[in-house]
PLY file of the C-alpha trace (Angstrom):
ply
format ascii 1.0
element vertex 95
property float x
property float y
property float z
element edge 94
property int vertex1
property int vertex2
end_header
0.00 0.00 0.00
1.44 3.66 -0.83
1.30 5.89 1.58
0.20 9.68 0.53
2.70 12.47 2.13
0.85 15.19 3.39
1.93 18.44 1.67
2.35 21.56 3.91
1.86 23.92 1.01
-0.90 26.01 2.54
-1.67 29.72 1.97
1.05 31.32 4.30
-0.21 34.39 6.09
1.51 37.99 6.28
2.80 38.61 9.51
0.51 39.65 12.49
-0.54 43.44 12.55
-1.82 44.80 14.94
-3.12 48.00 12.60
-4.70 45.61 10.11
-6.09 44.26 12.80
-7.87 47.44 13.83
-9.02 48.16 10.65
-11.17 44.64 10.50
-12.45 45.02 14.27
-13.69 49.28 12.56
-14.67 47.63 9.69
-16.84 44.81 11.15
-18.51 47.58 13.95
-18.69 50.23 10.84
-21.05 47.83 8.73
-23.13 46.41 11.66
-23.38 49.81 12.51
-24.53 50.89 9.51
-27.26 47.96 8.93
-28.40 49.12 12.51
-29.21 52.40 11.46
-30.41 51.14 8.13
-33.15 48.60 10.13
-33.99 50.88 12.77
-35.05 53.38 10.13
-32.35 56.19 11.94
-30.64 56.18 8.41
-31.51 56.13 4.99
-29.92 53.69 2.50
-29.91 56.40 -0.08
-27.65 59.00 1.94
-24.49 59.44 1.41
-23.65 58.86 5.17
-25.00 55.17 5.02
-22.59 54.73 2.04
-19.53 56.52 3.57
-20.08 54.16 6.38
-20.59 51.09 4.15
-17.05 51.78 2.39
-15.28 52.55 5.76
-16.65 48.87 6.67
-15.57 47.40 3.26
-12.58 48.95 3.18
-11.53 47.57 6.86
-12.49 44.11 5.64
-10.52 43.97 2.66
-7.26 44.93 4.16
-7.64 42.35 6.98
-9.00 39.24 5.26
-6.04 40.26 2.68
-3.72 40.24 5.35
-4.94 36.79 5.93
-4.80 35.92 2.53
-9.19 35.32 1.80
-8.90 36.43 -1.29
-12.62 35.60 -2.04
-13.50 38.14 0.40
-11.21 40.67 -0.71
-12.96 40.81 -3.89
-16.11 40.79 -2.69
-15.16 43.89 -0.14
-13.62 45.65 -2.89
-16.50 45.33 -5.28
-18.60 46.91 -2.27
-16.26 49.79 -1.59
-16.25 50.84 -5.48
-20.45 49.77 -5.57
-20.66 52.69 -2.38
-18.30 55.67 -4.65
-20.39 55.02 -7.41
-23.63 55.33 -5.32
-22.54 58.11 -3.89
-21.45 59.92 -7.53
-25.13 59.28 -8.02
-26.59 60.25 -4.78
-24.34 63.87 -4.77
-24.52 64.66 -8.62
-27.76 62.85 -10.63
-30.24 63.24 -7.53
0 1
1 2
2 3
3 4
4 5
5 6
6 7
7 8
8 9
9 10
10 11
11 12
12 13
13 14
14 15
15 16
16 17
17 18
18 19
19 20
20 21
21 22
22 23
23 24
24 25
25 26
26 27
27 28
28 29
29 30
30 31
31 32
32 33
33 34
34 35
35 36
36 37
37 38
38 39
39 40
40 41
41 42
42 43
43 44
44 45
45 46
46 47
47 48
48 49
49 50
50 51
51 52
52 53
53 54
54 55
55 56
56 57
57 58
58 59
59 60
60 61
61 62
62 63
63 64
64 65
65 66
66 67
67 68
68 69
69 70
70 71
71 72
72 73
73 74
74 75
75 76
76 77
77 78
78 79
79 80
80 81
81 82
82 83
83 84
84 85
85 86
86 87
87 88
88 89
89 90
90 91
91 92
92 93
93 94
């Protein structure tokens, strides 16, 4: 019977920081934040505000989960953050 070697060629992470970090922990409260005030009716989802927060929490998200190399969600977070400029191109000059 052959035996199969187990390969240790996982995705490597970047080093710990503590700023990136930060920037997930802001972006996570930023978006839960936001929905809050989206659900709660204190905020509407066609302000700007609601969309500056959206792309603060985006932005957070993508830097950390590419710091921990989840690329799926950096794309994801990045499509959000450029989805929130170009509502917000709309909301400030076509409204």
């Amino acid at each position: 019977m052959m035996r199969v070697k187990k390969s240790n060629q996982h995705v490597k992470h970047l080093p710990k920081s503590p700023l990136a970090e930060l920037l997930g922990w802001i972006g996570a409260a930023a978006i839960l934040s936001d929905y809050a005030l989206l659900s709660l009716n204190l905020i509407s989802g066609n302000s700007v505000m609601y969309h500056l927060i959206f792309i603060v929490g985006c932005a957070g998200l993508a830097v950390v989960t590419f710091r921990h190399r989840a690329f799926q969600s950096v794309v994801v977070n990045t499509i959000f953050v450029l989805l929130g400029f170009v509502a917000i191109i709309r909301i400030v000059f076509f409204a």
